[in-house]
N, C-alpha and C positions, 0 to 999 in steps of 0.2 A: 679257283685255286684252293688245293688243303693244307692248312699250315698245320704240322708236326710236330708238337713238343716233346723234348726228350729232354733227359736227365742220365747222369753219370754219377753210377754211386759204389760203391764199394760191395760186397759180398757180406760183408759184417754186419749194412745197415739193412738188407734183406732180411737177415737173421734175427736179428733183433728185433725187427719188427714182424716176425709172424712168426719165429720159432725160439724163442732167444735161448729154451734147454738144450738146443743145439752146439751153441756156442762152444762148451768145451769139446766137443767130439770135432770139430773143424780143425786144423792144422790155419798157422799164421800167412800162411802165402796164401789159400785157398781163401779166407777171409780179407783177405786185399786185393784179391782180383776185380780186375773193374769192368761193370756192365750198366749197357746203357739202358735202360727203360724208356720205352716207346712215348706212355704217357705219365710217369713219373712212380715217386716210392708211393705218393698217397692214395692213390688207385688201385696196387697194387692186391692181386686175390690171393690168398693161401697157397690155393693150388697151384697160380703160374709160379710164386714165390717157391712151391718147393721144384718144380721143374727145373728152376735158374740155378737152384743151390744142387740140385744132384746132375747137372748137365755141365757146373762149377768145377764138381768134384772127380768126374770125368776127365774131363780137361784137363787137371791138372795130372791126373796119374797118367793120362797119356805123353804129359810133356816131360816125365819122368824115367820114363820106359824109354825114350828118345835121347835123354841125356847121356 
């Protein structure tokens, strides 16, 4: 059996933790979006970090386009 940890954390604490000059270029809803992490924030690489935040930021102008 493989037990899975995950973790649910916000868009903001990604950010902060591997880009945090980002921060003001984010919009407030796009920073509260919440995503689960497979094996948590402490693991977390750069690289998948910046993936999460610009696949983030997609999402959201898509749900925008829709409104």
């Amino acid at each position: 059996m493989i037990i899975v940890e995950v973790e649910t954390v916000k868009l903001s604490q990604i950010v902060m933790k591997c880009f945090p000059d980002m921060m003001p270029s984010l919009k407030q809803q796009e920073l509260n979006s919440l995503i689960v992490l497979r094996d948590g924030l402490r693991i977390l690489e750069p690289n998948d970090a910046m993936e999460i935040i610009q696949y983030s930021i997609c999402e959201n102008q898509d749900q925008q386009f829709l409104q």
